[in-house]
mmCIF file of the N, C-alpha and C atoms, coordinates in Angstrom:
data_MODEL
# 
_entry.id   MODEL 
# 
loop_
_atom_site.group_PDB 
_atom_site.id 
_atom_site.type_symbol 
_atom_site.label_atom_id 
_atom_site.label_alt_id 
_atom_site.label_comp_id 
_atom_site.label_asym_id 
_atom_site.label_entity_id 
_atom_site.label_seq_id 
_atom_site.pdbx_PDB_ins_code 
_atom_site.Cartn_x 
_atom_site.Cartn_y 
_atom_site.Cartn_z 
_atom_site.occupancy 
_atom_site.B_iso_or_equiv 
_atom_site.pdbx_formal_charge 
_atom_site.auth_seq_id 
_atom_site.auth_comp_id 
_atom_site.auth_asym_id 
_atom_site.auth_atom_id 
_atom_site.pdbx_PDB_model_num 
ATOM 1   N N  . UNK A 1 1  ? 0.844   -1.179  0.000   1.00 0.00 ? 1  UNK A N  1 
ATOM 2   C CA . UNK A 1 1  ? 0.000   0.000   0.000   1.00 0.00 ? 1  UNK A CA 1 
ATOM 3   C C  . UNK A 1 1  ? 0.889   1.242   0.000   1.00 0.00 ? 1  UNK A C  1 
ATOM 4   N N  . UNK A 1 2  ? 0.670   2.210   -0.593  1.00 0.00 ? 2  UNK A N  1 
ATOM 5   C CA . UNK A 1 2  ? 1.518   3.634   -0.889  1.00 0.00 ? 2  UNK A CA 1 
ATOM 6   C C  . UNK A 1 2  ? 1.127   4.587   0.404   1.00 0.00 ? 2  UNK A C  1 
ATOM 7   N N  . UNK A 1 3  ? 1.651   4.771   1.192   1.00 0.00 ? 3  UNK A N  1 
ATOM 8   C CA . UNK A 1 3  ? 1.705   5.857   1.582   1.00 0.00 ? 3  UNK A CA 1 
ATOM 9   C C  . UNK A 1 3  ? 1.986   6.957   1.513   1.00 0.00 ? 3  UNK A C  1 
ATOM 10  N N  . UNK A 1 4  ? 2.275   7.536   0.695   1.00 0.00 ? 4  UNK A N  1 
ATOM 11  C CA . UNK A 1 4  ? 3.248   8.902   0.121   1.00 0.00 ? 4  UNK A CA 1 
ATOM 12  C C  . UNK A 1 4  ? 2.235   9.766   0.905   1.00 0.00 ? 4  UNK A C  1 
ATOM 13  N N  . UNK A 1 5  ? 2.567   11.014  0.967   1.00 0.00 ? 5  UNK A N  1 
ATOM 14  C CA . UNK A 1 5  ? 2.190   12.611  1.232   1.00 0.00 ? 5  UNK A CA 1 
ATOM 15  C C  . UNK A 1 5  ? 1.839   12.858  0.150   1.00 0.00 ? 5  UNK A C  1 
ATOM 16  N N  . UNK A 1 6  ? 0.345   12.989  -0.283  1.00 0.00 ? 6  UNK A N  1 
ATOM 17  C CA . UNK A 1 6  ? -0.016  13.874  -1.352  1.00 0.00 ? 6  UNK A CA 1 
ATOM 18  C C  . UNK A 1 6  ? 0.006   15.330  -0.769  1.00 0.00 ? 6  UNK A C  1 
ATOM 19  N N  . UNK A 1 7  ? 0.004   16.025  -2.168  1.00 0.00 ? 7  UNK A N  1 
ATOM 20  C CA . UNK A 1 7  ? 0.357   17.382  -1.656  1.00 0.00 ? 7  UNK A CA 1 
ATOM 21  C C  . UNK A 1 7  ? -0.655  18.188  -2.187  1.00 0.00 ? 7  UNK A C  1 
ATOM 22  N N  . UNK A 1 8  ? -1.784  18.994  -1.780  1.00 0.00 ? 8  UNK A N  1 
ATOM 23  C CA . UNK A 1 8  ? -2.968  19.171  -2.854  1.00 0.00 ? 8  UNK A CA 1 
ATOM 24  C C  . UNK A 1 8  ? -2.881  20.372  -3.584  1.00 0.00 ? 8  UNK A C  1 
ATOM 25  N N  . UNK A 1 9  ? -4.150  20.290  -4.310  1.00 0.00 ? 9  UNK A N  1 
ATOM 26  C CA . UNK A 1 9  ? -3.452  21.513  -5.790  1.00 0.00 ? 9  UNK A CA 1 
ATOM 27  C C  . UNK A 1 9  ? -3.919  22.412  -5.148  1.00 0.00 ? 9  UNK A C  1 
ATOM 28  N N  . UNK A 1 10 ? -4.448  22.865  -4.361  1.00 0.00 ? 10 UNK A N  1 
ATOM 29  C CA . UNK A 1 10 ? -4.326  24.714  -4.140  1.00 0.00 ? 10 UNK A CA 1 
ATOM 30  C C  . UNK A 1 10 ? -3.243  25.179  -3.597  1.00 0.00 ? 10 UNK A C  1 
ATOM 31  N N  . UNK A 1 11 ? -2.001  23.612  -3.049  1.00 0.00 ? 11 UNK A N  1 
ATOM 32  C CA . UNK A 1 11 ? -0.592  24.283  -2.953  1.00 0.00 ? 11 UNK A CA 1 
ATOM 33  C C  . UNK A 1 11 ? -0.459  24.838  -3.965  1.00 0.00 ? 11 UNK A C  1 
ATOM 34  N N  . UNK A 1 12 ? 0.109   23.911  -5.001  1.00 0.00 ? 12 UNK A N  1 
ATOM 35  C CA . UNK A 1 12 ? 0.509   24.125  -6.446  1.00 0.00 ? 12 UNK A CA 1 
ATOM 36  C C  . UNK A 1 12 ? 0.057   24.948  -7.319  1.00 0.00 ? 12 UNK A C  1 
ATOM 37  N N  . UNK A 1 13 ? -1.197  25.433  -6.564  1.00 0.00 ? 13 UNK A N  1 
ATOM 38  C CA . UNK A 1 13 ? -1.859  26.898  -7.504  1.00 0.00 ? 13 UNK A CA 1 
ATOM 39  C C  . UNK A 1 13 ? -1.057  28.191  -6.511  1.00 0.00 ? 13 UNK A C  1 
ATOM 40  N N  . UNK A 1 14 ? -0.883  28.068  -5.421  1.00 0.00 ? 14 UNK A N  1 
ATOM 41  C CA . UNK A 1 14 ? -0.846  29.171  -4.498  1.00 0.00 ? 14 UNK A CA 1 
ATOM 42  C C  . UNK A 1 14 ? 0.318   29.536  -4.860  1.00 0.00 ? 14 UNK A C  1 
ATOM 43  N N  . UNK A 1 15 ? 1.402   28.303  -5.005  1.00 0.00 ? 15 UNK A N  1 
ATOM 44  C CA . UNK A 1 15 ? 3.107   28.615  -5.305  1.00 0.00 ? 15 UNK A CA 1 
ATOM 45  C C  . UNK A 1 15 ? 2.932   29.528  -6.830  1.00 0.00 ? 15 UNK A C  1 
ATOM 46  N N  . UNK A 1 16 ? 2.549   28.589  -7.945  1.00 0.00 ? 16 UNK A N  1 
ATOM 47  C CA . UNK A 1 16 ? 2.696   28.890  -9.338  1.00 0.00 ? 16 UNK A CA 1 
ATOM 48  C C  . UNK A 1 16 ? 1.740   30.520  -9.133  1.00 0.00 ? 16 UNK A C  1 
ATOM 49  N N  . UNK A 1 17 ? 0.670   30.703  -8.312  1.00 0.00 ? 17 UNK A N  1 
ATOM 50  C CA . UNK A 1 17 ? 0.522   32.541  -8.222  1.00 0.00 ? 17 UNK A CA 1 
ATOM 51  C C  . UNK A 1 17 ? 1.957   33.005  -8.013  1.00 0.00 ? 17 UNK A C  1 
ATOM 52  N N  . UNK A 1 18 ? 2.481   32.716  -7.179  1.00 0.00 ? 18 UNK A N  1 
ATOM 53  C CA . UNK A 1 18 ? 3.459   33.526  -5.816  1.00 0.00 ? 18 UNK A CA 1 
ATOM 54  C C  . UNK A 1 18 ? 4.483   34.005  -7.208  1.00 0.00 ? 18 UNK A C  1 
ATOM 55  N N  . UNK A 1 19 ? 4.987   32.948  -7.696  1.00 0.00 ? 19 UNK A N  1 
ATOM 56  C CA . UNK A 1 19 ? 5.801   32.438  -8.604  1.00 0.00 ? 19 UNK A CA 1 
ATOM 57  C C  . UNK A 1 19 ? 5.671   33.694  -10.097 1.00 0.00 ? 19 UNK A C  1 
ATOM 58  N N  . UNK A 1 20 ? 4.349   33.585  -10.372 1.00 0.00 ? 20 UNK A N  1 
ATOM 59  C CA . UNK A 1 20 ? 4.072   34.677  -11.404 1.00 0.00 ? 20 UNK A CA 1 
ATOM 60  C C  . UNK A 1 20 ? 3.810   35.873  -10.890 1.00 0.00 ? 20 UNK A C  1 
ATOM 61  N N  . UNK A 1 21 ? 3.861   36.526  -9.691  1.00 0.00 ? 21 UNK A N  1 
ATOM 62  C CA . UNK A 1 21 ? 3.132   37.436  -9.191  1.00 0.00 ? 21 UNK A CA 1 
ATOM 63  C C  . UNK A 1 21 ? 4.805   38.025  -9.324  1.00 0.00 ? 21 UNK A C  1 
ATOM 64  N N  . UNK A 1 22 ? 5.685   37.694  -8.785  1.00 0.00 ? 22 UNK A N  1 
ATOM 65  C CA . UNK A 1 22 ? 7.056   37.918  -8.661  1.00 0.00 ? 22 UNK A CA 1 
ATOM 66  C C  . UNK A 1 22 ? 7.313   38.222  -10.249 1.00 0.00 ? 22 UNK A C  1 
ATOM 67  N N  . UNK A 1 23 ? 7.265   36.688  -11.218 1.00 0.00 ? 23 UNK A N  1 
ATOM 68  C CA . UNK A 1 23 ? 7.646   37.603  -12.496 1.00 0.00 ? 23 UNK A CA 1 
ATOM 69  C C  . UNK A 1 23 ? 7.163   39.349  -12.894 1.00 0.00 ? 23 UNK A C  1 
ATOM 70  N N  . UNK A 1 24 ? 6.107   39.544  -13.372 1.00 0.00 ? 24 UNK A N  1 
ATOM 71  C CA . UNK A 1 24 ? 4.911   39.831  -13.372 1.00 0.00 ? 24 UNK A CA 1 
ATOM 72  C C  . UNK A 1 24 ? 5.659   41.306  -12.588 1.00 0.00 ? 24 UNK A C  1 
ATOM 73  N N  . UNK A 1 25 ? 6.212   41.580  -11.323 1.00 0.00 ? 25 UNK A N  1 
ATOM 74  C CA . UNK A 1 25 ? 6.828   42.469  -10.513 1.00 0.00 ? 25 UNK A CA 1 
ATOM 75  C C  . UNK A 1 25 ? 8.122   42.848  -11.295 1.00 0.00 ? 25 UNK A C  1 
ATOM 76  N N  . UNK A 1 26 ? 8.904   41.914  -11.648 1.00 0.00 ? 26 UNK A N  1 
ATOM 77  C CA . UNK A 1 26 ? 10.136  41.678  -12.263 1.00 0.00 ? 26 UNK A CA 1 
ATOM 78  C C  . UNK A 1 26 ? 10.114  42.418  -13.629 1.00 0.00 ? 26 UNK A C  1 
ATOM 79  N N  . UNK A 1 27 ? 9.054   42.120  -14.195 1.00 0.00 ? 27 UNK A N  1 
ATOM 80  C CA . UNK A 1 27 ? 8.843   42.716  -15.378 1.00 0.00 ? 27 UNK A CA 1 
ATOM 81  C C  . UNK A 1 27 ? 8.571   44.025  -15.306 1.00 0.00 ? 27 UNK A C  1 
ATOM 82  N N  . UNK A 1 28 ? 7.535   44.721  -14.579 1.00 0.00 ? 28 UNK A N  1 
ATOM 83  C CA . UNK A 1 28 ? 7.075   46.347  -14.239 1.00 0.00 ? 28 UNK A CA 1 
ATOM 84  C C  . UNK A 1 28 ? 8.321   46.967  -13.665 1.00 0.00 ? 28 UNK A C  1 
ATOM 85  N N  . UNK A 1 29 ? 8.753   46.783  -13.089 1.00 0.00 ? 29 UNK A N  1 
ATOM 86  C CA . UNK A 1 29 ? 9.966   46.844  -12.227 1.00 0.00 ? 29 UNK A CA 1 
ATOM 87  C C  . UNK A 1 29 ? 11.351  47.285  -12.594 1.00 0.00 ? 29 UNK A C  1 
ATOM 88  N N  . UNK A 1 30 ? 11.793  46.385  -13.336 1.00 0.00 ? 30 UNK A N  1 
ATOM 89  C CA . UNK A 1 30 ? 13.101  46.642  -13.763 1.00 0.00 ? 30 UNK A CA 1 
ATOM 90  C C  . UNK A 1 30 ? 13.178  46.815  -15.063 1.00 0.00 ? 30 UNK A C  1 
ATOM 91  N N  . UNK A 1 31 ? 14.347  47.151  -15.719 1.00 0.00 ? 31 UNK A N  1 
ATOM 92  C CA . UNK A 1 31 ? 14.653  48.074  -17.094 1.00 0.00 ? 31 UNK A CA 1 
ATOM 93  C C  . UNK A 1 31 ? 15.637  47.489  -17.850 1.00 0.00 ? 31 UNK A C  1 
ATOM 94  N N  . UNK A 1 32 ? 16.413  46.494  -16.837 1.00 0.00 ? 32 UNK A N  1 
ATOM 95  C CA . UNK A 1 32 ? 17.237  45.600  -17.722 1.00 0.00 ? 32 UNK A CA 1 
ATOM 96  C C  . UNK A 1 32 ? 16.470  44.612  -18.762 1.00 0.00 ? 32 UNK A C  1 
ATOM 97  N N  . UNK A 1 33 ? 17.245  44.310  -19.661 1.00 0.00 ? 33 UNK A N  1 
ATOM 98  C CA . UNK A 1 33 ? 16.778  43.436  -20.613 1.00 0.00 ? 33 UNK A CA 1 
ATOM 99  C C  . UNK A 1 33 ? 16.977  41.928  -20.132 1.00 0.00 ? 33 UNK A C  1 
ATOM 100 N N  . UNK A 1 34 ? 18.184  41.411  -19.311 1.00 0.00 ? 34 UNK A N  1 
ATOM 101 C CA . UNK A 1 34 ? 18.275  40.346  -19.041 1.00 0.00 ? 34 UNK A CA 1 
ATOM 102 C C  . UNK A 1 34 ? 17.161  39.976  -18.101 1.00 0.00 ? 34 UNK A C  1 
ATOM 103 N N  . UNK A 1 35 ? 17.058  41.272  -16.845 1.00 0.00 ? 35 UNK A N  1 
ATOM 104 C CA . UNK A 1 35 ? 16.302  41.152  -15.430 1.00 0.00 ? 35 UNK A CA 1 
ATOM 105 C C  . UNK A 1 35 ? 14.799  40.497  -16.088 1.00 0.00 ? 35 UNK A C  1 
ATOM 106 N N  . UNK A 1 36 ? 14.652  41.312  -17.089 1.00 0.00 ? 36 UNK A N  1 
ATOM 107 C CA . UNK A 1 36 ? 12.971  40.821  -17.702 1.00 0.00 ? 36 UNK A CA 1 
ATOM 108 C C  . UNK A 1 36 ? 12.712  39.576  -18.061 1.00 0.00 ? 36 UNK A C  1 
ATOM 109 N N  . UNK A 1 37 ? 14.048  39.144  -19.282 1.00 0.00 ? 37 UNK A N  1 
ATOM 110 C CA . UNK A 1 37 ? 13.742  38.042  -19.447 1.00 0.00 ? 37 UNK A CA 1 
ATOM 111 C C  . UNK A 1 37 ? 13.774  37.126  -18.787 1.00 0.00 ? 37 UNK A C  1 
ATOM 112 N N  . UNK A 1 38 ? 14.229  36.943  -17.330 1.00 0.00 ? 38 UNK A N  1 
ATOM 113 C CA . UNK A 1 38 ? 14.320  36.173  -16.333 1.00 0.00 ? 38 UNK A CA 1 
ATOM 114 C C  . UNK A 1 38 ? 13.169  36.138  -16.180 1.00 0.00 ? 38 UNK A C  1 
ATOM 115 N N  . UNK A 1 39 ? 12.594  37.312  -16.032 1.00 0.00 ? 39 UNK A N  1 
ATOM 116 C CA . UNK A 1 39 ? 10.798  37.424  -14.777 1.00 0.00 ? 39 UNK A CA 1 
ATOM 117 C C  . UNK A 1 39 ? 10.151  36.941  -16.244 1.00 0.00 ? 39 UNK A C  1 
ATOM 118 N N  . UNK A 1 40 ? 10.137  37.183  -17.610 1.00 0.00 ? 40 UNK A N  1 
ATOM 119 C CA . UNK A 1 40 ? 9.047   36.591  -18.419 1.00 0.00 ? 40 UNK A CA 1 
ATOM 120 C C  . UNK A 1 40 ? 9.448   34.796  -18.172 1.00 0.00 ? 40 UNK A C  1 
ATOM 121 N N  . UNK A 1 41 ? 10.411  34.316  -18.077 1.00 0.00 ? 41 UNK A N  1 
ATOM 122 C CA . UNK A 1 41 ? 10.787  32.576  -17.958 1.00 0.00 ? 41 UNK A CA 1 
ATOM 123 C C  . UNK A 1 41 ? 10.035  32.313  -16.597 1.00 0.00 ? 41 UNK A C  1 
ATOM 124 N N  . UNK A 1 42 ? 9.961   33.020  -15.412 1.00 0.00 ? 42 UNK A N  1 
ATOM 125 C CA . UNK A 1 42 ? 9.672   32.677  -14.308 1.00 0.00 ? 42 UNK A CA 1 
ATOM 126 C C  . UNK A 1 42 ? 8.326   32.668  -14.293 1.00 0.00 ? 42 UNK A C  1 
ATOM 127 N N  . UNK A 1 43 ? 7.468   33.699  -15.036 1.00 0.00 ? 43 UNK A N  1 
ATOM 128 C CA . UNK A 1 43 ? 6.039   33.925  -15.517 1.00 0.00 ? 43 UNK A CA 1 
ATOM 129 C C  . UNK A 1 43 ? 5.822   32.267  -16.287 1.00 0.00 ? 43 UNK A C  1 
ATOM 130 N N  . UNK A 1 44 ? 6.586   31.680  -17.022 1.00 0.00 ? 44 UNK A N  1 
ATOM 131 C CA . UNK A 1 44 ? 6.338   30.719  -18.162 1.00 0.00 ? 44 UNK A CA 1 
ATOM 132 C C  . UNK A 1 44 ? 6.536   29.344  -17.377 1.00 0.00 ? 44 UNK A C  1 
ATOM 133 N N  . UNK A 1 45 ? 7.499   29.316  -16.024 1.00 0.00 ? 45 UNK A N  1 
ATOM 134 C CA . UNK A 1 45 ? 7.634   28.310  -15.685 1.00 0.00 ? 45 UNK A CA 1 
ATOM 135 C C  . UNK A 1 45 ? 6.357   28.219  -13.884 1.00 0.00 ? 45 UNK A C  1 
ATOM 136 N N  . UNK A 1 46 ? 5.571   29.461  -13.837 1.00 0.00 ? 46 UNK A N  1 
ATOM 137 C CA . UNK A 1 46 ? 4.479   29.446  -12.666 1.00 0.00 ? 46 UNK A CA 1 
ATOM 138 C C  . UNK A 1 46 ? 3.184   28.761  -13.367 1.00 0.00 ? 46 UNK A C  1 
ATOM 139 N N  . UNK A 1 47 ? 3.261   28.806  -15.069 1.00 0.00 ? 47 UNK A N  1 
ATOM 140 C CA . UNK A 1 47 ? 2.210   28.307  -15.891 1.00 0.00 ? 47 UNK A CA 1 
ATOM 141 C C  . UNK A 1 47 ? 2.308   27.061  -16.052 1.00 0.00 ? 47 UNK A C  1 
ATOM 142 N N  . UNK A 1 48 ? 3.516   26.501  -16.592 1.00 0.00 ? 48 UNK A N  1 
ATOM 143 C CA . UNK A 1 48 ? 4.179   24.927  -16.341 1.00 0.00 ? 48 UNK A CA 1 
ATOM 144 C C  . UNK A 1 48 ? 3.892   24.403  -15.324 1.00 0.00 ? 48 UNK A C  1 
ATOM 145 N N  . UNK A 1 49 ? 4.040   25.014  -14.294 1.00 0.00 ? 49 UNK A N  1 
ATOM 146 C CA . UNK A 1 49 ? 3.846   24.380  -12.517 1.00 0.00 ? 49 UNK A CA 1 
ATOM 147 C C  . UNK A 1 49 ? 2.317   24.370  -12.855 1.00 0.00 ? 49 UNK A C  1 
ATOM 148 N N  . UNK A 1 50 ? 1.757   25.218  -12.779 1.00 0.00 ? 50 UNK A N  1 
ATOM 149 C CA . UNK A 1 50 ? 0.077   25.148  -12.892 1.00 0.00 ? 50 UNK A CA 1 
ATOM 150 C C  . UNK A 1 50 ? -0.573  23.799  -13.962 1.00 0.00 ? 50 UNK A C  1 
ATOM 151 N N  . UNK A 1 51 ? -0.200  23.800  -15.533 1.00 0.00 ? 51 UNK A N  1 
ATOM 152 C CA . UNK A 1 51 ? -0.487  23.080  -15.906 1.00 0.00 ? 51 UNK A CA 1 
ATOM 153 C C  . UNK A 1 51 ? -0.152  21.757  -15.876 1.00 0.00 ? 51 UNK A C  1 
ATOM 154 N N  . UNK A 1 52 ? 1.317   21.226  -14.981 1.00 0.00 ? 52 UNK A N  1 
ATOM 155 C CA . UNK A 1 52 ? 1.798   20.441  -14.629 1.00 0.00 ? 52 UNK A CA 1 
ATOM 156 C C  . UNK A 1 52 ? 0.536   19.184  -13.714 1.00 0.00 ? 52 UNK A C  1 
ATOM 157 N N  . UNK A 1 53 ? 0.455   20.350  -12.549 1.00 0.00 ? 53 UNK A N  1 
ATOM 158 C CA . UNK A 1 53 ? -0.284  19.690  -11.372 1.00 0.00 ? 53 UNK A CA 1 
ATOM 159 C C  . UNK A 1 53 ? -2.056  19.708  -11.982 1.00 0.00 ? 53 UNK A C  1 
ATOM 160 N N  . UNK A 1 54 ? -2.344  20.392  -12.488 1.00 0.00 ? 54 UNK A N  1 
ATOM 161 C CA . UNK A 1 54 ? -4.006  19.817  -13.208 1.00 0.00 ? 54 UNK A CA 1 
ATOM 162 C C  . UNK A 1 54 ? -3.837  18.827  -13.941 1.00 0.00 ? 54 UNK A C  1 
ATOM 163 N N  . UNK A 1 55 ? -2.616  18.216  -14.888 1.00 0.00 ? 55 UNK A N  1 
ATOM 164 C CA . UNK A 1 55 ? -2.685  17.012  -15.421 1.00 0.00 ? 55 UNK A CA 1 
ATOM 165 C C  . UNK A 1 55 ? -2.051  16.053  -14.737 1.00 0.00 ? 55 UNK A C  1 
ATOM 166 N N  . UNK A 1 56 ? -1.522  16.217  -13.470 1.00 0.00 ? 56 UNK A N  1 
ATOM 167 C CA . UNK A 1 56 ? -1.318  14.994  -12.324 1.00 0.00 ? 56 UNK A CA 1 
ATOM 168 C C  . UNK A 1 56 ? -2.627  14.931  -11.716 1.00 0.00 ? 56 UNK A C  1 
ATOM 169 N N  . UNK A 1 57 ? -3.554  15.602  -11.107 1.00 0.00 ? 57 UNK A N  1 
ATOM 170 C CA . UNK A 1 57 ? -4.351  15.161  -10.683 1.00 0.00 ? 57 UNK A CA 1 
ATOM 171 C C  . UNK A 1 57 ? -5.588  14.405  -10.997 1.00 0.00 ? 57 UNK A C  1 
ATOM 172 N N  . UNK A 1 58 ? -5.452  15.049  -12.783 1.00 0.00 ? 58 UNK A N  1 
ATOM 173 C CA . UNK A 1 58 ? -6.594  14.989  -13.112 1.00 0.00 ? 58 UNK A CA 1 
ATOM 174 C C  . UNK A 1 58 ? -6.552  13.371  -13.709 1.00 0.00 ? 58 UNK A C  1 
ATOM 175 N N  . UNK A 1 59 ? -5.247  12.874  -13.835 1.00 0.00 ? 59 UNK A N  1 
ATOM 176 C CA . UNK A 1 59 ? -4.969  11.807  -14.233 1.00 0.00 ? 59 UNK A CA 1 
ATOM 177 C C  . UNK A 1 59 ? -5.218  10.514  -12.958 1.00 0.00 ? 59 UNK A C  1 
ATOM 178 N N  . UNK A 1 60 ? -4.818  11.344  -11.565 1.00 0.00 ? 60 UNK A N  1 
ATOM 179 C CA . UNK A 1 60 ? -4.897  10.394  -10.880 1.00 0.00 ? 60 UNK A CA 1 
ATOM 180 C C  . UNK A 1 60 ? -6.489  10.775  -10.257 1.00 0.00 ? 60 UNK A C  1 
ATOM 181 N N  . UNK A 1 61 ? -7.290  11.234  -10.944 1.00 0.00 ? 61 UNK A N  1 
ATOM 182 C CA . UNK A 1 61 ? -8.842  11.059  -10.532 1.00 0.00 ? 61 UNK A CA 1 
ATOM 183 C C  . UNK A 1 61 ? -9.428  10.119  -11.729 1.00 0.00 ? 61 UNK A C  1 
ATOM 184 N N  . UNK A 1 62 ? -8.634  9.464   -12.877 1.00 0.00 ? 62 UNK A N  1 
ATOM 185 C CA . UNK A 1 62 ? -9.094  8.765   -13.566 1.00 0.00 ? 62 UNK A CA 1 
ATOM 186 C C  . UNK A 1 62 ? -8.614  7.293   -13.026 1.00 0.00 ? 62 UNK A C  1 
ATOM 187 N N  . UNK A 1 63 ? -7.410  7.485   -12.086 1.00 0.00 ? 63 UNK A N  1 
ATOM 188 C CA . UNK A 1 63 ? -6.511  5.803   -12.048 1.00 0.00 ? 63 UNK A CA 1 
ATOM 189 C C  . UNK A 1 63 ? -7.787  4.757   -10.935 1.00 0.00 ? 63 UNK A C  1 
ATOM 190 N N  . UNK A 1 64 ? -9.098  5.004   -10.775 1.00 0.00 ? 64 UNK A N  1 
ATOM 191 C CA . UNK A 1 64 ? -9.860  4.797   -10.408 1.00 0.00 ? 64 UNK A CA 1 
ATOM 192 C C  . UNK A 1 64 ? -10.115 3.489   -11.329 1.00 0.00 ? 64 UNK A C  1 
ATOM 193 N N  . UNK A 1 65 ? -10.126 4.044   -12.612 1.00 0.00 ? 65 UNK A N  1 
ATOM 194 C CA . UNK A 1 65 ? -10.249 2.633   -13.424 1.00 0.00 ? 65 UNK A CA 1 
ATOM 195 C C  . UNK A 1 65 ? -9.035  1.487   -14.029 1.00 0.00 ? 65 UNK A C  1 
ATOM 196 N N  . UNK A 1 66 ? -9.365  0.260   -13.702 1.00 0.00 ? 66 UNK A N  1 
ATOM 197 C CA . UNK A 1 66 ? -7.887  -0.565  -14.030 1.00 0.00 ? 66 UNK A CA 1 
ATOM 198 C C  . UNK A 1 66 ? -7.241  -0.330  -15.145 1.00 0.00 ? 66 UNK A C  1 
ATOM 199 N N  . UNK A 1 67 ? -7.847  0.190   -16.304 1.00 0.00 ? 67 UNK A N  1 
ATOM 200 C CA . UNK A 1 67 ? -7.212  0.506   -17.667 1.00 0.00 ? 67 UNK A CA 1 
ATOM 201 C C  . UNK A 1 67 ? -6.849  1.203   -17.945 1.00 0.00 ? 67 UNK A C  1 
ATOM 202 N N  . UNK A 1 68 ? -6.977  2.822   -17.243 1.00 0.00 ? 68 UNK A N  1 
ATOM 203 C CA . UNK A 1 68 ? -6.371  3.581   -17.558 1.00 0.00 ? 68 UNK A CA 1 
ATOM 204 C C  . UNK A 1 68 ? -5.200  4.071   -16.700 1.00 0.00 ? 68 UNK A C  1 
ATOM 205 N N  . UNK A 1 69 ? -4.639  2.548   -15.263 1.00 0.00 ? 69 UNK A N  1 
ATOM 206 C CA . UNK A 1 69 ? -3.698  2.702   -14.828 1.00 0.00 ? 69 UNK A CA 1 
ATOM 207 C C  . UNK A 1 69 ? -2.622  2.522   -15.288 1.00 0.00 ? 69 UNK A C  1 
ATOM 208 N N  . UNK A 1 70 ? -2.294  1.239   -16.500 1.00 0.00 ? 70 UNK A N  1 
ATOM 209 C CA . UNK A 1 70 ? -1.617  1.250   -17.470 1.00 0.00 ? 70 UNK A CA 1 
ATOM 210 C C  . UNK A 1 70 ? -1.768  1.606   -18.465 1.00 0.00 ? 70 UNK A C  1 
ATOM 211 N N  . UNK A 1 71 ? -2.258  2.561   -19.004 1.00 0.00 ? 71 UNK A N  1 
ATOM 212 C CA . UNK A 1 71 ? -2.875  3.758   -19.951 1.00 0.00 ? 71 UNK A CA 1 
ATOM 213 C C  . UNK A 1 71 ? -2.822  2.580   -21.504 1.00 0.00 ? 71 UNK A C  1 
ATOM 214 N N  . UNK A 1 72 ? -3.237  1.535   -20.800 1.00 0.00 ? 72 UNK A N  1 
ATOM 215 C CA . UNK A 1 72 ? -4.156  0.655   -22.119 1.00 0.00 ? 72 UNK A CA 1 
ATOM 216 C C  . UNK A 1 72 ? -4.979  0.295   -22.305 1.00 0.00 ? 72 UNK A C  1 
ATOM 217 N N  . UNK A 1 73 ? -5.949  0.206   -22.922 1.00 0.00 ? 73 UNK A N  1 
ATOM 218 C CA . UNK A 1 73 ? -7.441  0.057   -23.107 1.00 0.00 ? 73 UNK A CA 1 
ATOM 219 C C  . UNK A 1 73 ? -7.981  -1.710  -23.567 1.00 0.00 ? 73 UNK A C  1 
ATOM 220 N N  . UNK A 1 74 ? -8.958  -2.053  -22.653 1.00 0.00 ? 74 UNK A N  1 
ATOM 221 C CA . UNK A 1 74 ? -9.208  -3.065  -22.275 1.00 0.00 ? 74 UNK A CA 1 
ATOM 222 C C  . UNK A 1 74 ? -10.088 -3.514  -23.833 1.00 0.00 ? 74 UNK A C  1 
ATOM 223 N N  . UNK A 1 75 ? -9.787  -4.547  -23.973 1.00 0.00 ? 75 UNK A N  1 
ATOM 224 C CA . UNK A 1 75 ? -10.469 -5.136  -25.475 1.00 0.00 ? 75 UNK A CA 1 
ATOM 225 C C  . UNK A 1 75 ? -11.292 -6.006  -24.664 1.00 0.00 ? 75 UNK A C  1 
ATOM 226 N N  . UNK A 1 76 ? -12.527 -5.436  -25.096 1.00 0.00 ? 76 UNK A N  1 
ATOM 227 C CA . UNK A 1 76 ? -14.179 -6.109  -24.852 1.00 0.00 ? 76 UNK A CA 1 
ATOM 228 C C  . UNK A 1 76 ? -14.417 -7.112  -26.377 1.00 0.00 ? 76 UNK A C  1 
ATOM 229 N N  . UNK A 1 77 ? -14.851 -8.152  -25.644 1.00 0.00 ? 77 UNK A N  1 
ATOM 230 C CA . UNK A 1 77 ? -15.365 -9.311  -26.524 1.00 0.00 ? 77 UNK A CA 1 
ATOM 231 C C  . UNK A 1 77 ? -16.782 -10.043 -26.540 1.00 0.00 ? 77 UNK A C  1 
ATOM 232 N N  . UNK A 1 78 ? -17.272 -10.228 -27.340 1.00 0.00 ? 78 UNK A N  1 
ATOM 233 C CA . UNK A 1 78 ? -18.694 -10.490 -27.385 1.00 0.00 ? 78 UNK A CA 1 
ATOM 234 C C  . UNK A 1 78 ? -18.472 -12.323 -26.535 1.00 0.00 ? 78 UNK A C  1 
ATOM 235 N N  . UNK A 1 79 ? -19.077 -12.634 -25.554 1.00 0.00 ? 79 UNK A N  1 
ATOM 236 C CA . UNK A 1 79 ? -18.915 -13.859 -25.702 1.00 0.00 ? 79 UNK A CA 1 
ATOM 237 C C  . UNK A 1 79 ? -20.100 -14.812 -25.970 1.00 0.00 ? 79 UNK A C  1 
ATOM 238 N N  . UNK A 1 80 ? -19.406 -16.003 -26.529 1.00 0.00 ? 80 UNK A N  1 
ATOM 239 C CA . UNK A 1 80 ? -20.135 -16.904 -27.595 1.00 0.00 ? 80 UNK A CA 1 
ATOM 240 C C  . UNK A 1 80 ? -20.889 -17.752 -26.420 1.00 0.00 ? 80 UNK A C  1 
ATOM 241 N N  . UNK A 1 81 ? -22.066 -17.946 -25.914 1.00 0.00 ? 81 UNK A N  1 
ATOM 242 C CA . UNK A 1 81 ? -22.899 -19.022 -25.052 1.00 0.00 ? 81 UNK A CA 1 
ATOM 243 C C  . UNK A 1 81 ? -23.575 -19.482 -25.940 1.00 0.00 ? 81 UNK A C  1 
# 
């Protein structure tokens, strides 16, 4: 049986805000060209984190079914009585 620590997604939403809220600052903020492009990557990687954790969860609200735990699909057969 797994015990792990799940970790739930309004962490992973709260960080990936924190995360873009900072780019997002980074960008209004400063005047360098490098400083920005840092805060636009950090903006791109709070969206990654976000879309990351909606397709972990949303995957493990499907592993409910046996077939799509090994993401192969069960071949149904008519049987002959």
């Amino acid at each position: 049986m797994n015990m792990a620590p799940v970790v739930p997604l309004l962490w992973y939403q709260i960080l990936a805000a924190i995360l873009f809220t900072i780019g997002v600052v980074g960008v209004l903020v400063r005047r360098s060209a490098l400083v920005i492009f840092m805060s636009i990557e950090l903006m791109l990687n709070a969206v990654n984190l976000s879309l990351l954790a909606f397709s972990r969860f949303r995957s493990a609200s499907r592993s409910s079914c046996p077939s799509s735990a090994t993401g192969k699909r069960r071949a149904w057969t008519k049987s002959t009585s």
